[in-house]
C-alpha positions as CSV (number, residue, x, y, z in Angstrom):
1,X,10.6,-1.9,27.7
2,X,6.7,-1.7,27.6
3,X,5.6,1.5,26.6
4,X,1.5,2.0,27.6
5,X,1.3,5.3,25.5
6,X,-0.2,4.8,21.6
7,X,1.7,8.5,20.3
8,X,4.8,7.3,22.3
9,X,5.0,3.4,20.1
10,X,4.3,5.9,17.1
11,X,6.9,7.9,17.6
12,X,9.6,5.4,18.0
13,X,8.2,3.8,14.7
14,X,8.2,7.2,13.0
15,X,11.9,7.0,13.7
16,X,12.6,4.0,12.1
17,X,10.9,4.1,9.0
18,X,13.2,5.5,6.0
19,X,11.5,8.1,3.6
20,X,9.9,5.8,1.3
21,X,8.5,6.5,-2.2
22,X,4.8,5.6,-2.4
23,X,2.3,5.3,-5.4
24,X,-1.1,5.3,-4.5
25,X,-3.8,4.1,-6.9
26,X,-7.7,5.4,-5.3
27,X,-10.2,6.2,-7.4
28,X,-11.8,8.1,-4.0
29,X,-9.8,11.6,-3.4
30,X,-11.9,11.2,0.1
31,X,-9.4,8.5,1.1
32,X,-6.0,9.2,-0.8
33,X,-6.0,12.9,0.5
34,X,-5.9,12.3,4.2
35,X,-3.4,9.5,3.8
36,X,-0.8,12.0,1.7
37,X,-1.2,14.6,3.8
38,X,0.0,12.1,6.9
39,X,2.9,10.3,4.5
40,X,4.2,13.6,3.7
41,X,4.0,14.8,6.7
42,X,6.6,12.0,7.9
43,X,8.7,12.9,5.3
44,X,7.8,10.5,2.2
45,X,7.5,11.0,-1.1
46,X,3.8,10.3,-2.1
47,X,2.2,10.3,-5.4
48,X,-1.2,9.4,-6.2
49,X,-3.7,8.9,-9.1
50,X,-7.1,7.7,-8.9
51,X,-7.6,6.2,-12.4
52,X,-5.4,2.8,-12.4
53,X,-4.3,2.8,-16.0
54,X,-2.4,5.9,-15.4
55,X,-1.4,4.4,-11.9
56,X,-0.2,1.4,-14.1
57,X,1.8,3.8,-16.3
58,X,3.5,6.0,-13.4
59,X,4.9,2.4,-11.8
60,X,6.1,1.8,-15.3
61,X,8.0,4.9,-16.2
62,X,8.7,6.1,-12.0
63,X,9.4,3.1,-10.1
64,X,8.3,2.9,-6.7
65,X,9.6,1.6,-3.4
66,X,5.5,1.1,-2.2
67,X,2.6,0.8,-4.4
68,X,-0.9,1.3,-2.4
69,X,-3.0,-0.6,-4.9
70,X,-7.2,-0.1,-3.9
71,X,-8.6,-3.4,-5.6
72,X,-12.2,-2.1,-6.5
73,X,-12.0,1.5,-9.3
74,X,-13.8,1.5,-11.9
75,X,-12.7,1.0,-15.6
76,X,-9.0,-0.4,-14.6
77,X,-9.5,-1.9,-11.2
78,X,-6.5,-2.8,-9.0
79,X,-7.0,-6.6,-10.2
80,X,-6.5,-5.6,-13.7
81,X,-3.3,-3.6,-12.7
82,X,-1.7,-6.7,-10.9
83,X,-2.6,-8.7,-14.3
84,X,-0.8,-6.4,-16.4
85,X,2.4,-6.0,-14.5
86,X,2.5,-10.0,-14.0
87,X,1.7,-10.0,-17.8
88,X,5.0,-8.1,-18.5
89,X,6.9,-9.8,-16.0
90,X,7.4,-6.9,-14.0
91,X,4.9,-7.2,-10.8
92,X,7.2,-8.1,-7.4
93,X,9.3,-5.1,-8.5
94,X,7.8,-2.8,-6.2
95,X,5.7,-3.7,-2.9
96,X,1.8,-3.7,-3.4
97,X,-0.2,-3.2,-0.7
98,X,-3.7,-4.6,-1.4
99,X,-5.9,-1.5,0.0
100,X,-9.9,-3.3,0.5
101,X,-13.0,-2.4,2.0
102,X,-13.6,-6.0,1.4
103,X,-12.5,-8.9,3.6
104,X,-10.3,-11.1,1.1
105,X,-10.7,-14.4,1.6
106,X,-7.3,-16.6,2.1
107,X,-7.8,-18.2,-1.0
108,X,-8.0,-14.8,-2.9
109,X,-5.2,-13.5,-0.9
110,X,-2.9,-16.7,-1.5
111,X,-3.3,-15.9,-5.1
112,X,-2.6,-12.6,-4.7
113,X,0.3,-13.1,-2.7
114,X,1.9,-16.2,-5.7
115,X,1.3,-13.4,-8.0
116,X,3.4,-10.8,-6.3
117,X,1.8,-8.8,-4.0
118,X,2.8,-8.1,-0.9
119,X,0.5,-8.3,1.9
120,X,-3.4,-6.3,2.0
121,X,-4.5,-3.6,4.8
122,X,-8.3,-3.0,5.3
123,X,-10.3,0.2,4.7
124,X,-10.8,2.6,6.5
125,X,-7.2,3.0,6.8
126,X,-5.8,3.4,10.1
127,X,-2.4,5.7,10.2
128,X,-0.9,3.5,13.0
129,X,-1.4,0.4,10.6
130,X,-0.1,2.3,7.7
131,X,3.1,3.1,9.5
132,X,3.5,-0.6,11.0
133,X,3.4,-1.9,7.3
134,X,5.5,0.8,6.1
135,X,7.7,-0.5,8.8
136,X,7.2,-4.2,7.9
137,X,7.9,-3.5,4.5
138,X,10.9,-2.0,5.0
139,X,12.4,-5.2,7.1
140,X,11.2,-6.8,4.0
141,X,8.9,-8.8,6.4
142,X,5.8,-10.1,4.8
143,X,2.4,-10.2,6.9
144,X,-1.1,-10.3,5.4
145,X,-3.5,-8.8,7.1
146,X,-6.9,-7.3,7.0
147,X,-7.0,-5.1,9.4
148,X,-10.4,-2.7,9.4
């Protein structure tokens, strides 16, 4: 069935998607806001921080089904996160989603990916890309992208 309408392929994919609990790490409230208020609004449990050591202790203590991980904070950057859950041998427990203004390079992605993370989506964040991940993250499929 081809479907020409955007909101219609949304909707069906709305439908699909389990309630997932998601950790966002963002040290800019300008970006995590808009993207809980549309995660809660399809009925997930979102949680977000914007300094990455406490990010790194809410994964640790909460457990999450989806981490959205920005790579570039200050202080604790996402990078330093990944190190200290691969450091403890506890990185690939949850999904991380690489959130980057920056174009990753495969390379950097490759070793992101041998280290555990899932796959990457590009700032700005688009909502329709968020919910196809979500969905390809609950089939357990993994895609790298770079979208944005």
């Amino acid at each position: 069935m081809f479907v020409q309408n955007k909101t219609a392929i949304l909707d069906i994919l709305y439908n699909l998607i389990k309630n997932v609990k998601i950790l966002h790490i963002e040290d800019n409230e300008n970006i995590s806001e808009p993207i809980g208020m549309f995660l809660e609004s399809k009925g997930h449990e979102y949680e977000t921080t914007t300094d990455g050591k406490k990010g790194l202790q809410l994964i640790r203590k909460n457990g999450y089904d989806l981490v959205l991980l920005d790579l570039a904070m200050p202080n604790f950057s996402g990078r330093d996160v990944i190190s200290a859950l691969e450091s403890d041998g506890s990185l690939g427990k949850e999904k991380i989603v690489i959130l980057t203004a920056s174009v990753l390079t495969g390379e950097e992605m490759k070793e992101l990916r041998e280290m555990g993370v899932h796959s990457s989506l590009g700032k700005p964040i688009i909502h329709s890309d968020l919910l196809a991940k979500l969905k390809l993250i609950e089939t357990d499929h993994t895609v790298v992208t770079n979208i944005g």
